[in-house]
OpenMM code with the backbone's topology and positions (N, CA, C; nanometers):
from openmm import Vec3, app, unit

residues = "UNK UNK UNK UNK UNK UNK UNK UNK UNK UNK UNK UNK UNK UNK UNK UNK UNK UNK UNK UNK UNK UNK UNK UNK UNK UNK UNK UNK UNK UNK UNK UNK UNK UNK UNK UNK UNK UNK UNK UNK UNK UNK UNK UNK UNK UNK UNK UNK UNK UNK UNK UNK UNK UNK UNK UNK UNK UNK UNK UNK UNK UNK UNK UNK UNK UNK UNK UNK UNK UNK UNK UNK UNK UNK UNK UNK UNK UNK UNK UNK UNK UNK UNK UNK UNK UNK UNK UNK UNK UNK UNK UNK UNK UNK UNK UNK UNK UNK UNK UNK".split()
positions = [
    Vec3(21.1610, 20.0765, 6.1980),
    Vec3(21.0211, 20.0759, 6.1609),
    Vec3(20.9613, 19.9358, 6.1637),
    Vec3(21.0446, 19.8512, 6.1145),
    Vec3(20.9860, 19.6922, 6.1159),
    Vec3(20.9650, 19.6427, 6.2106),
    Vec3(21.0694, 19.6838, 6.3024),
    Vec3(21.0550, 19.6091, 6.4859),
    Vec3(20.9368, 19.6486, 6.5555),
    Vec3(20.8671, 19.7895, 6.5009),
    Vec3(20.7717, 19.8643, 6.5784),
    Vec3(20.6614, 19.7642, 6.5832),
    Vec3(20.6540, 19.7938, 6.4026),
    Vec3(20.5103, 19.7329, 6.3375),
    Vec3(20.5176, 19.5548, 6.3976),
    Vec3(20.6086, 19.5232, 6.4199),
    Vec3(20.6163, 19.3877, 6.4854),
    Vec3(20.5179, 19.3686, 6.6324),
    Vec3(20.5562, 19.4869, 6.6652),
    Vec3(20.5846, 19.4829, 6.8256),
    Vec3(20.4175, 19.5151, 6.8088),
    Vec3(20.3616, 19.5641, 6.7453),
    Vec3(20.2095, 19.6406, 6.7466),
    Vec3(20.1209, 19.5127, 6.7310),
    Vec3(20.1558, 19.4379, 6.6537),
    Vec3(20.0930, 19.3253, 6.5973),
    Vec3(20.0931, 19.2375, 6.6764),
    Vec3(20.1686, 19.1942, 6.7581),
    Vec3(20.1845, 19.1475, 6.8768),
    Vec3(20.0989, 19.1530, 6.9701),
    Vec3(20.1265, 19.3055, 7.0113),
    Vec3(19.9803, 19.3572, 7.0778),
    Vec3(19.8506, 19.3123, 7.0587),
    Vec3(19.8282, 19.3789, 6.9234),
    Vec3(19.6781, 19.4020, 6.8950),
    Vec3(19.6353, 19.2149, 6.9130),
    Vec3(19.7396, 19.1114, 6.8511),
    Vec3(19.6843, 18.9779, 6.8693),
    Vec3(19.6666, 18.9443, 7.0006),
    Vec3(19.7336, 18.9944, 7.1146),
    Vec3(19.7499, 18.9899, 7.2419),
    Vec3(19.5885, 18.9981, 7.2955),
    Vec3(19.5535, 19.1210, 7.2446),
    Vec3(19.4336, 19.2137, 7.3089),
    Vec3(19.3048, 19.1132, 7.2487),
    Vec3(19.3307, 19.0743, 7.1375),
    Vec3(19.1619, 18.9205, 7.0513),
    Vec3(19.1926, 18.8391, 7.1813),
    Vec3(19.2799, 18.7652, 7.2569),
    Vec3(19.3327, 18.6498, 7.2868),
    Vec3(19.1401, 18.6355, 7.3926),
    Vec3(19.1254, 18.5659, 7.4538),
    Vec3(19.0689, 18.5683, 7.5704),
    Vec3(19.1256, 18.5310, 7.7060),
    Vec3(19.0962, 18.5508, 7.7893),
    Vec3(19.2076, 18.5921, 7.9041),
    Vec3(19.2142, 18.4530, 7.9887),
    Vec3(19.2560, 18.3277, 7.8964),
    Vec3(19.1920, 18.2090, 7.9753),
    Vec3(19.2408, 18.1756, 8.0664),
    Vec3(19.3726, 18.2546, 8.1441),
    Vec3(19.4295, 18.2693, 8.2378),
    Vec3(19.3300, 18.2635, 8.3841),
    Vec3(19.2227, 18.3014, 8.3639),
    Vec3(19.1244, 18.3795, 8.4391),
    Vec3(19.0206, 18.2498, 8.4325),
    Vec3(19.0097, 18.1938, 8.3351),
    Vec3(18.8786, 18.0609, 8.3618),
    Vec3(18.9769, 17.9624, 8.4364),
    Vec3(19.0918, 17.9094, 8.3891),
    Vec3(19.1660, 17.8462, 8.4680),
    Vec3(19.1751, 17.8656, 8.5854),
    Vec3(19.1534, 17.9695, 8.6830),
    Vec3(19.1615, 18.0126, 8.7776),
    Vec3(19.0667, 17.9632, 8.8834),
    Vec3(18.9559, 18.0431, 8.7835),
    Vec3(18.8211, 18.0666, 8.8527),
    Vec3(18.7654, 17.9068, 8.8685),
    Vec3(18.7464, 17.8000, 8.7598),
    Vec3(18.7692, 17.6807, 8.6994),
    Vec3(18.7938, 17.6118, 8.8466),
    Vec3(18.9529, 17.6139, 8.8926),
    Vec3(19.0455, 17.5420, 9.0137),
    Vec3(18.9339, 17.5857, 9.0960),
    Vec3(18.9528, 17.7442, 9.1414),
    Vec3(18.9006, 17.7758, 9.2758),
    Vec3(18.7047, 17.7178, 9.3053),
    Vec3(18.6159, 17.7003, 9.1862),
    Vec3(18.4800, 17.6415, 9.2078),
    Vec3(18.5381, 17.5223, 9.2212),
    Vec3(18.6239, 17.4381, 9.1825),
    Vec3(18.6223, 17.2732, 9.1897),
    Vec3(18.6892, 17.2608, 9.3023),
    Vec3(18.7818, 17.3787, 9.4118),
    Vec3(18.8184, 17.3162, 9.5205),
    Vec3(18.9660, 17.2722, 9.5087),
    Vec3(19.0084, 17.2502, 9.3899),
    Vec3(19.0968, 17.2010, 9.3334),
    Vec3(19.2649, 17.2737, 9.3170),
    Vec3(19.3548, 17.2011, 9.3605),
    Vec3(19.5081, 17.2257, 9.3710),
    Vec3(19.5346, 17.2609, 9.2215),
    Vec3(19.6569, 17.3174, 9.1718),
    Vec3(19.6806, 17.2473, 9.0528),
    Vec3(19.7129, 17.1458, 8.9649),
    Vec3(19.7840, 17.0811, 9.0992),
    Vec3(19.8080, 16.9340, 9.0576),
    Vec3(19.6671, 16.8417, 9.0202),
    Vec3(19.5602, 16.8747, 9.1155),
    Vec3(19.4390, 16.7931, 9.1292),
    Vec3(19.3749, 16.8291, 8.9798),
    Vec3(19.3854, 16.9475, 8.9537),
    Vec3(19.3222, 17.0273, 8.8271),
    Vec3(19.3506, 16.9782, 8.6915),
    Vec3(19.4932, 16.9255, 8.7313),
    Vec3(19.5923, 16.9141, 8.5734),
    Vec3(19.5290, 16.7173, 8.5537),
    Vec3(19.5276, 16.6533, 8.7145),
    Vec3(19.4928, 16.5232, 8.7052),
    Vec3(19.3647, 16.4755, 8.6324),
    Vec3(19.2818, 16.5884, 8.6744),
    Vec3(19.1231, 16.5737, 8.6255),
    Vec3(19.1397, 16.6206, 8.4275),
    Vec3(19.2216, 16.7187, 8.3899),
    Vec3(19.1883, 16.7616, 8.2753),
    Vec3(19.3372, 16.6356, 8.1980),
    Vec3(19.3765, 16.5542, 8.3045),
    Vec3(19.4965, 16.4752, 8.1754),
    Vec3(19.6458, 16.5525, 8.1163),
    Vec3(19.6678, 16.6628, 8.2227),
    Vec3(19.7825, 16.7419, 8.1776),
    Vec3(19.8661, 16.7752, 8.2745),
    Vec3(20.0050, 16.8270, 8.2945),
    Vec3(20.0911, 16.8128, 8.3799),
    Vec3(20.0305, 16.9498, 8.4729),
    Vec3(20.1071, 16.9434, 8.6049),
    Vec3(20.0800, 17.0368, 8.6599),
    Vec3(20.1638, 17.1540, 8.6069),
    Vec3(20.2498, 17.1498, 8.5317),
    Vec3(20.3273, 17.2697, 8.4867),
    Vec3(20.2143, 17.3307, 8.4154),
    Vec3(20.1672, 17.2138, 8.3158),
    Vec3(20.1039, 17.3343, 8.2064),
    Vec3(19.9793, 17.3837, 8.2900),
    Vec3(19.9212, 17.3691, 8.4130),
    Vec3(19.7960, 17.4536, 8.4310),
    Vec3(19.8433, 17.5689, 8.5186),
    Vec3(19.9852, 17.5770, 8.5885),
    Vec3(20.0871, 17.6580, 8.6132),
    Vec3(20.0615, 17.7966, 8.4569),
    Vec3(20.1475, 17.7224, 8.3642),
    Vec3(20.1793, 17.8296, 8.2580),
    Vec3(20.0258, 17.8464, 8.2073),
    Vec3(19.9390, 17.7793, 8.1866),
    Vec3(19.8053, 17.8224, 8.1711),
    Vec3(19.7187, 17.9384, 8.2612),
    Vec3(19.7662, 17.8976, 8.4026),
    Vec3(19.6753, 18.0390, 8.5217),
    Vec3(19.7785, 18.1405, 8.5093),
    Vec3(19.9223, 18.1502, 8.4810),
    Vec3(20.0091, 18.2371, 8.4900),
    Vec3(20.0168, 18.2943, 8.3847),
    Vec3(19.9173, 18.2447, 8.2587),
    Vec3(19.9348, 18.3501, 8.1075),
    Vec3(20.0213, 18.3282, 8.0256),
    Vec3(20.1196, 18.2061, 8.0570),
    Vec3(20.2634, 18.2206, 7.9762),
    Vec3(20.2291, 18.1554, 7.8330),
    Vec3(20.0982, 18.0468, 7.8373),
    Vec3(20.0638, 17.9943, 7.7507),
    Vec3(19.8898, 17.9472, 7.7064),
    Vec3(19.8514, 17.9461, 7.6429),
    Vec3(19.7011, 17.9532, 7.6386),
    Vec3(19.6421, 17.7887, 7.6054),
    Vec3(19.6026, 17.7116, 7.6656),
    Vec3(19.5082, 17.6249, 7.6405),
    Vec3(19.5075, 17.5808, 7.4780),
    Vec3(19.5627, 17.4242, 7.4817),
    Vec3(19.5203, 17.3864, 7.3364),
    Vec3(19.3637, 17.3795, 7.3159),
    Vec3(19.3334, 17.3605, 7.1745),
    Vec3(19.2011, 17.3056, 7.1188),
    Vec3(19.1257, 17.2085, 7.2313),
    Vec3(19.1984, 17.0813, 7.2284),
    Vec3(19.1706, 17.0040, 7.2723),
    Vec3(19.1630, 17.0137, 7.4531),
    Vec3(19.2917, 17.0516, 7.5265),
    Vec3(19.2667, 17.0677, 7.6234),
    Vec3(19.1164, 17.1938, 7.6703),
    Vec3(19.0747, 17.2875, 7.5793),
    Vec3(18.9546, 17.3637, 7.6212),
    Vec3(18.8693, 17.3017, 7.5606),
    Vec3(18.8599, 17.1840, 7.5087),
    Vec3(18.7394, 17.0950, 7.4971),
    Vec3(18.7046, 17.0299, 7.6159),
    Vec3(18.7947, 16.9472, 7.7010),
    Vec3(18.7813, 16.8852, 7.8244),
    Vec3(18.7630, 16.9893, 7.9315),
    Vec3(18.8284, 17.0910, 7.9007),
    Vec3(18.7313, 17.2156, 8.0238),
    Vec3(18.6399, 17.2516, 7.9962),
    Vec3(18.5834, 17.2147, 7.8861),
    Vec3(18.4328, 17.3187, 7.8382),
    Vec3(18.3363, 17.1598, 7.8807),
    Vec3(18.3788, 17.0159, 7.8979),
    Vec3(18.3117, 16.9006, 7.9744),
    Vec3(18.3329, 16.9175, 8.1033),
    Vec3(18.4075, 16.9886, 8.1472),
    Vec3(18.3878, 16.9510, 8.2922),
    Vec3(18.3113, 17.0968, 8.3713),
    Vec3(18.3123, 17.1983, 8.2886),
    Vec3(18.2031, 17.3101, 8.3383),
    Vec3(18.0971, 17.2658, 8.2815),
    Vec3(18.0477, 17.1746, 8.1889),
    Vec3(17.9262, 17.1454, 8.1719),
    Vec3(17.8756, 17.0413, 8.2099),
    Vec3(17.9488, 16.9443, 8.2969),
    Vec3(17.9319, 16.8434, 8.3966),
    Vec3(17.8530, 16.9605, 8.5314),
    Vec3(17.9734, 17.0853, 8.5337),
    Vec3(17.9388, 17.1707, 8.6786),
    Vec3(17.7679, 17.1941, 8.6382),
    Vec3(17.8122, 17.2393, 8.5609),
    Vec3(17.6489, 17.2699, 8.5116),
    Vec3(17.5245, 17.2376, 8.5115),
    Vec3(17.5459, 17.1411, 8.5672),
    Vec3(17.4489, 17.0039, 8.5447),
    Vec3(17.4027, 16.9827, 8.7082),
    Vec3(17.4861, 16.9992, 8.8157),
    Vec3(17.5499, 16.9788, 8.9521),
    Vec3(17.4181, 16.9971, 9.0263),
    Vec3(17.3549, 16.9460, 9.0716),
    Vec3(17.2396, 16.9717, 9.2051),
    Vec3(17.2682, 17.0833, 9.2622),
    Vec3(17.3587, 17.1128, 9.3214),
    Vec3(17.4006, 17.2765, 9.3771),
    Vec3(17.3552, 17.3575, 9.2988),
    Vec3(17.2800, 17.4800, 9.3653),
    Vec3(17.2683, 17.5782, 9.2819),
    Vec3(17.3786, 17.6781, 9.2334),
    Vec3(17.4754, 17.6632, 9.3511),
    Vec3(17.5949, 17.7489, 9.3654),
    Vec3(17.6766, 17.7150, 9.2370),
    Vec3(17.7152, 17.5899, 9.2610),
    Vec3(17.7907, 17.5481, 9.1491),
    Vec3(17.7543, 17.5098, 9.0062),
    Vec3(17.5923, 17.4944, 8.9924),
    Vec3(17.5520, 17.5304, 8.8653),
    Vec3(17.5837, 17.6697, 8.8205),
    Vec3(17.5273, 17.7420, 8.9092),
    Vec3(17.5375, 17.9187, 8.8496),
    Vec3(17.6615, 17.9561, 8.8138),
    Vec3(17.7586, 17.9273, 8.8794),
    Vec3(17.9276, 17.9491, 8.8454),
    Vec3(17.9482, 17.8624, 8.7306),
    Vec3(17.9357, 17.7742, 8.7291),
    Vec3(17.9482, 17.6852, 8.6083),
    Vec3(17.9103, 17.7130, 8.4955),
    Vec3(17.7380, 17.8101, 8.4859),
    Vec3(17.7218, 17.8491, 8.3207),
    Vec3(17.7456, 17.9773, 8.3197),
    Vec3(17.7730, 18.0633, 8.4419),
    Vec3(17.8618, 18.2285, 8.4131),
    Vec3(17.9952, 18.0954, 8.3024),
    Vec3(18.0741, 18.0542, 8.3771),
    Vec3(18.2328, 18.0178, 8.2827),
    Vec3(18.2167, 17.9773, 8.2054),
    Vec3(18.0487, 17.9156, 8.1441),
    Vec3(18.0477, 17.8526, 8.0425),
    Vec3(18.0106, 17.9456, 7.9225),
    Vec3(17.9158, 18.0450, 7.9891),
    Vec3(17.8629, 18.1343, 7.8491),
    Vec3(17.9662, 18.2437, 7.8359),
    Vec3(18.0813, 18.2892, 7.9702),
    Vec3(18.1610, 18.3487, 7.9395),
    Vec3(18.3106, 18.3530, 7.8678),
    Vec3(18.3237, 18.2004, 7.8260),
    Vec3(18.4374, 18.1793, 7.7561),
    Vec3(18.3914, 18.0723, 7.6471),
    Vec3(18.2429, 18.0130, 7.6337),
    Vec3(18.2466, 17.9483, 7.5343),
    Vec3(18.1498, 17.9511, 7.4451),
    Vec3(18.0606, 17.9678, 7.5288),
    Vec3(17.9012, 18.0032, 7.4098),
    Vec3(17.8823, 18.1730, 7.3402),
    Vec3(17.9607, 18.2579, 7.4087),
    Vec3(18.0293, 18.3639, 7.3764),
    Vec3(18.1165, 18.3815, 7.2002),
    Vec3(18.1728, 18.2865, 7.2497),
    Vec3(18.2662, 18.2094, 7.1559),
    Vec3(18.1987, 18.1853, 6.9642),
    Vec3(18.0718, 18.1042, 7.0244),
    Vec3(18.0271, 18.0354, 6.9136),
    Vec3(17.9592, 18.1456, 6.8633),
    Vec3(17.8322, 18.2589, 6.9103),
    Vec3(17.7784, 18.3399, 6.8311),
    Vec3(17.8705, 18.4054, 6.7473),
    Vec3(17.9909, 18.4532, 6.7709),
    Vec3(18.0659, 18.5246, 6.6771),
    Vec3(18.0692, 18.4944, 6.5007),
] * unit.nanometer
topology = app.Topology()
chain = topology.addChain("A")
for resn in residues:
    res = topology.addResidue(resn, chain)
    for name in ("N", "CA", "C"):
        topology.addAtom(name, app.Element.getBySymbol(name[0]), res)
């Protein structure tokens, strides 16, 4: 019975998480960017933006502070293209965030 209720809780914290697997992604692919190039710009190894796009581990505090500056650098961008992508990732993983 204990292992279940373990295993549920697990879950259900699983399912709050936000899927930042998916901004990391999306993040690389608007900037053009390798992972190595990605991890250089945000100050972190290329492993961790590896275990970050692959889900194994979620983004510290601090490291989704420097991604929430550099989509709001995008944001800012003369392109229209890359403004518009820039505040979809921004209102979808962070200003999202704050009304709660």
């Amino acid at each position: 019975m204990k292992s279940v209720s373990k295993k549920t809780s697990k879950k259900s914290l699983g399912l709050n998480q936000p899927e930042y697997r998916h901004l990391i992604r999306k993040l690389r692919h608007l900037m053009q960017l390798t992972q190595v190039q990605l991890a250089a710009e945000l100050g972190v190894t290329y492993e961790t933006i590896n275990r970050w796009e692959n889900g194994r581990i979620q983004p510290s505090p601090l490291a989704l502070k420097q991604i929430r500056v550099v989509l709001e650098r995008i944001a800012q961008s003369p392109s229209s293209q890359f403004r518009d992508e820039g505040c979809i990732l921004l209102n979808t993983y962070f200003l999202s965030e704050q009304q709660k």
